[in-house]
N, C-alpha and C positions, 0 to 999 in steps of 0.2 A: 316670578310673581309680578302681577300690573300693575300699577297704580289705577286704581279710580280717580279719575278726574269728574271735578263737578262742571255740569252746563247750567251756568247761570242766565241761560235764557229761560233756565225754569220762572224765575224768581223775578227778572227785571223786565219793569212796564216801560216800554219804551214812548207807548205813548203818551206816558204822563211827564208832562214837563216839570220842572225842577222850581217854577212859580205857582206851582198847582198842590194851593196845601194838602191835597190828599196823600201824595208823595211821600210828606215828610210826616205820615200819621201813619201808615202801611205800620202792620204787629211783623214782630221778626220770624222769619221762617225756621227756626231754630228753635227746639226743645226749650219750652219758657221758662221749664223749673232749672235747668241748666245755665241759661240766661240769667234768675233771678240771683242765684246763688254766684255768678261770679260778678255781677253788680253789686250784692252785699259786700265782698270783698274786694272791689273796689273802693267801695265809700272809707270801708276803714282801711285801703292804704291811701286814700286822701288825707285821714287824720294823721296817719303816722307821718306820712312825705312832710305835712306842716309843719308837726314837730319836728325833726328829724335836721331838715332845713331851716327851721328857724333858730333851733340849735346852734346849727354853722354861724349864720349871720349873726345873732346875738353875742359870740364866744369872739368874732369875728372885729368885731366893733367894741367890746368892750373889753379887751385883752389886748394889750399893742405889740405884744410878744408873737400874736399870732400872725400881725399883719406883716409878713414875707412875702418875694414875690412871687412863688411858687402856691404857697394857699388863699393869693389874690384871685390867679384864675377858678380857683376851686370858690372862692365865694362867691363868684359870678356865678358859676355851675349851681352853684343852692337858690341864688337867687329868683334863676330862671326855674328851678327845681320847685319853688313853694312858690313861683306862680301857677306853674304847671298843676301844684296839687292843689290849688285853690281853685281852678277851670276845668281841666280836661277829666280829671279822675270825678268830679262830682256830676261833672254832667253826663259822663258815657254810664258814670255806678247808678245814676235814679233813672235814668232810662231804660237800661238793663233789669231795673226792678220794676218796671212798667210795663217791660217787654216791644219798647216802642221808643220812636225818637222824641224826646218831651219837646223841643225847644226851635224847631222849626227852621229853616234857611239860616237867620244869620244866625244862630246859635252854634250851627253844625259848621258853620266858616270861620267861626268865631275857636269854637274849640279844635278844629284840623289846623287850623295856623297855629295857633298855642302849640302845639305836639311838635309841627315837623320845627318850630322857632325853636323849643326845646331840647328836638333831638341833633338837628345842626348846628346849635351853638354849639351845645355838649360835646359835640365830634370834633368841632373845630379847636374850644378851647382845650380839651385834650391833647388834642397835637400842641398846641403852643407851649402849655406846662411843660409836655415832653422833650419838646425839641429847647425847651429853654435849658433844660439840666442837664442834655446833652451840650448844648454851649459851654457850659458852667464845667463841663467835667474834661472838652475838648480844649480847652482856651480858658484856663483858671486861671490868668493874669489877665482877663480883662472881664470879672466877675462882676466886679463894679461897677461895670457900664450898664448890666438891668436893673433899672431903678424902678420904683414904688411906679413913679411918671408914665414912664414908658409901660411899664405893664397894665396897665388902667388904660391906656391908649391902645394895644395891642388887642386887650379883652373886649372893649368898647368895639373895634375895627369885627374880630372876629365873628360876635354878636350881630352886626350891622352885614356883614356879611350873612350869616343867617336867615336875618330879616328878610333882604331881599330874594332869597328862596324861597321862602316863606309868603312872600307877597305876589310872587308870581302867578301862583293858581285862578288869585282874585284878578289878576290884570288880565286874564286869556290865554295864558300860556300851560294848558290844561283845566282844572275846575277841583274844588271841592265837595263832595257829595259822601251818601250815604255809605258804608261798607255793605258788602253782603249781610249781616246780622241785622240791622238796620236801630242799632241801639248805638253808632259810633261813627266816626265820620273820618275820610282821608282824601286822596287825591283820586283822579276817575282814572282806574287801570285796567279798566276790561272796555273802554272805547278802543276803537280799534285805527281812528283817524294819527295822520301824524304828528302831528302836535301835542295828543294825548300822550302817542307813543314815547316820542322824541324826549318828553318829559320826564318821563319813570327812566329812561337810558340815562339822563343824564344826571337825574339826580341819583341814582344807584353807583354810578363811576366817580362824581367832585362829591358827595354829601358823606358816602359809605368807604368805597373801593380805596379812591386817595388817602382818607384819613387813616382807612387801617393800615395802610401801606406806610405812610408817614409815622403810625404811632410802634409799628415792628421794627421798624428800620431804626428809629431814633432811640427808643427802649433797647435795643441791641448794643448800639452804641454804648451808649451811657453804661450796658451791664457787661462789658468787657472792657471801657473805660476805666472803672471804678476797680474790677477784678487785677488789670496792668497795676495801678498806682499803689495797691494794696500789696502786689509782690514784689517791688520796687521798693517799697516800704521794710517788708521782711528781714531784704536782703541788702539794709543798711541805706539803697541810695536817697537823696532827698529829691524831695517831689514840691511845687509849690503849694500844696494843701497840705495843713497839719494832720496828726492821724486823728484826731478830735473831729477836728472838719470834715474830712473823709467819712467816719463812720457816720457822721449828721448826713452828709448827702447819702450815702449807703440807705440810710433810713428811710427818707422821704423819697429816693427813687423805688423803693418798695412799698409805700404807700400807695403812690402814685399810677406804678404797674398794675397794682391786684385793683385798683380803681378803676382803672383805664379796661384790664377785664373784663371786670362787670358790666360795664358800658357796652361791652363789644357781646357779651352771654346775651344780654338781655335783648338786643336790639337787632341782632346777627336774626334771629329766624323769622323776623317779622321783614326784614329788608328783604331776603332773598325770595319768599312768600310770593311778596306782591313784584320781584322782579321776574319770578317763575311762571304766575297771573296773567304778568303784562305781557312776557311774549308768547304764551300758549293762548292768550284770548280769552271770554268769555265761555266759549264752548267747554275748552277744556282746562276751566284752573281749579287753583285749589279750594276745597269747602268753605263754607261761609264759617263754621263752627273753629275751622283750623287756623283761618287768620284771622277770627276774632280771639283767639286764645292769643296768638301769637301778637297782636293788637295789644293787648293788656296786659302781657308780659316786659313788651316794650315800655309802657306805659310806669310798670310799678318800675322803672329805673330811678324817678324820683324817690324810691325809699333805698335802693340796693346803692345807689352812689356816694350818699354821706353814709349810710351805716358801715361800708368798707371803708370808707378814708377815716372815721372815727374810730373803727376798730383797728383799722394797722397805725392811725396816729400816734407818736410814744408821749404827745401833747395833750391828748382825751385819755381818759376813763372810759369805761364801758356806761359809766351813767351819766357822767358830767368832765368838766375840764379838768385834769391834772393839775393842779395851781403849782406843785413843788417841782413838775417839769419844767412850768412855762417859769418859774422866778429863776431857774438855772439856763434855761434855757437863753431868758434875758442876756444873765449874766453874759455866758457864750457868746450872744451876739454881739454885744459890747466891746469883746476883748476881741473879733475876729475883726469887727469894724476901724479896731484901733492898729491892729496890722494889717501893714500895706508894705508892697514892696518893689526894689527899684531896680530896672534894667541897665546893668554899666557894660557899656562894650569897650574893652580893652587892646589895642594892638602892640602884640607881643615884640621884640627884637627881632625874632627868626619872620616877623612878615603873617605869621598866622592870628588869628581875631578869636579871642575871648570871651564871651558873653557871662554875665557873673551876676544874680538875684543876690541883692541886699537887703535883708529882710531890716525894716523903722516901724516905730512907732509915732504914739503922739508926741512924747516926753522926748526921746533921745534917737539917734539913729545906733543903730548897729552893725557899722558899716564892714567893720572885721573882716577882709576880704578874704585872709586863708579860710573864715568859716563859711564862706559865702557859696553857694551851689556855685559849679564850673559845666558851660557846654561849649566847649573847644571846637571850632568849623574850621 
């Protein structure tokens, strides 16, 4: 069986330049009642991405129990999340109910940079959150070197990385323009010059390919990490993570994971769409109707992102915040903060080296060294 491939030389005026507002008024070649009906349901996952995200940020800010540095990066992810639902979903959902682009040149540059800022932050801080709890589960004597600081610095860089992908299209290093449907706007993947090309290659490999690669590899980690430390646990030996502690990251690397999913469900067939587009050309890529579907699917990730990490949360409700999680969970924090532990190296009479974790507190030490874990080199 063949694929159909669409020739969007049906559809694209080549003579009409990109300052010629007839351009950006052209109705969409696409079934309008199909068109109308999935701008409708845009508009309201705009409403719900609002909520949804500002949920996060709200619970975020006014709960200090939540501020960890694992759900640091995720409030960034909301924040960029309910800008995104504030711009790109209202303006692609009324155009779509228009059957037409309402908002002309900058509005169309204005909402494609919002999308790809949105979707390469998301990709990026992903990875960081991941690869952070992979740290945290590889090297949990030096847990306490990721601080609030540094994570704010990290997500800030990430972001700023982003950005500058993001800013690219407007400096010349490809362009922003209309999709095929012509109710939504992305980068230009059916030019055929090199710079256009060079573009979609290379953001499909640093933006998409790395991150998924970085977020399997590091989620691996972490989940054969945790599984080691948990049968080491079973079978009596001590491990520098309490089982208390253990099952908390257990938790939050499963939040995390089915988050990072979502990310990857939603965003996976619109990426490879227009990677499939760019190198088959204009003549033969895929429909205007199939990656504007795939466009908007991408899209409602600002509502699929926090409602997973709310729903596998053990800190949210399905309506609102858990208060009698977060006041235990305080608790929790409090007492893990107040153990800390100390590296003595010991050199034995027979010439061989001791390494011995002294588990202290604030109050006392506990130095008790027959009780003290032993790794003999």
């Amino acid at each position: 069986m063949s694929f159909n491939w669409f020739n969007y030389s049906v559809i694209l005026d080549e003579n009409l330049s990109l300052t010629d507002p007839f351009f950006w008024s052209r109705p969409t070649p696409i079934n309008c009642d199909i068109v109308r009906i999935i701008g409708i349901l845009l508009c309201i996952s705009a409403f719900i991405g609002i909520l949804l995200n500002g949920v996060l940020i709200y619970s975020f800010i006014r709960y200090k129990a939540l501020r960890s540095t694992s759900n640091l990066y995720v409030l960034f992810i909301a924040i960029m999340g309910l800008i995104a639902s504030c711009t790109i979903l209202p303006l692609t959902g009324t155009s779509s109910i228009y059957c037409k682009w309402l908002y002309a040149r900058t509005g169309c540059q204005l909402s494609a940079l919002i999308a790809f800022l949105y979707g390469c932050s998301s990709s990026y801080l992903l990875c960081v959150v991941s690869m952070s709890r992979c740290y945290i589960i590889i090297c949990p004597y030096k847990a306490n070197s990721i601080t609030i600081k540094k994570s704010v610095v990290i997500s800030c860089f990430a972001v700023f990385i982003a950005f500058i992908w993001s800013i690219l299209p407007i400096l010349g290093w490809n362009e922003y323009t209309m999709e095929g449907a012509r109710t939504s706007c992305c980068i230009n993947w059916y030019d055929r010059r090199f710079s256009y090309v060079s573009f979609t290659y290379f953001l499909f490999i640093f933006v998409y390919a790395i991150p998924l690669i970085i977020l399997f590899v590091s989620n691996s980690i972490t989940f054969f990490g945790l599984k080691s430390m948990r049968n080491k646990i079973e079978h009596g030996i001590n491990i520098l993570l309490s089982r208390k502690r253990l099952e908390m990251e257990r938790r939050i690397v499963k939040s995390i994971v089915i988050t990072t999913c979502g990310f990857i469900f939603t965003w996976t067939p619109y990426a490879i769409t227009l990677f499939v587009s760019a190198f088959q050309g204009k003549d033969y890529a895929v429909s205007p109707l199939a990656t504007f579907l795939c466009a908007c699917f991408a899209k409602s990730s600002v509502i699929w992102i926090p409602l997973l990490y709310i729903c596998t949360s053990t800190q949210y409700q399905f309506s609102f915040v858990n208060l009698n999680t977060l006041n235990s969970q305080s608790v929790s924090n409090q007492m893990e903060n107040e153990e800390q532990y100390s590296l003595l190296v010991v050199h034995n009479k027979d010439g061989s080296i001791s390494v011995r974790t002294a588990q202290r507190s604030s109050t006392k030490i506990r130095s008790g060294l027959p009780n003290s874990n032993i790794l003999t080199h």
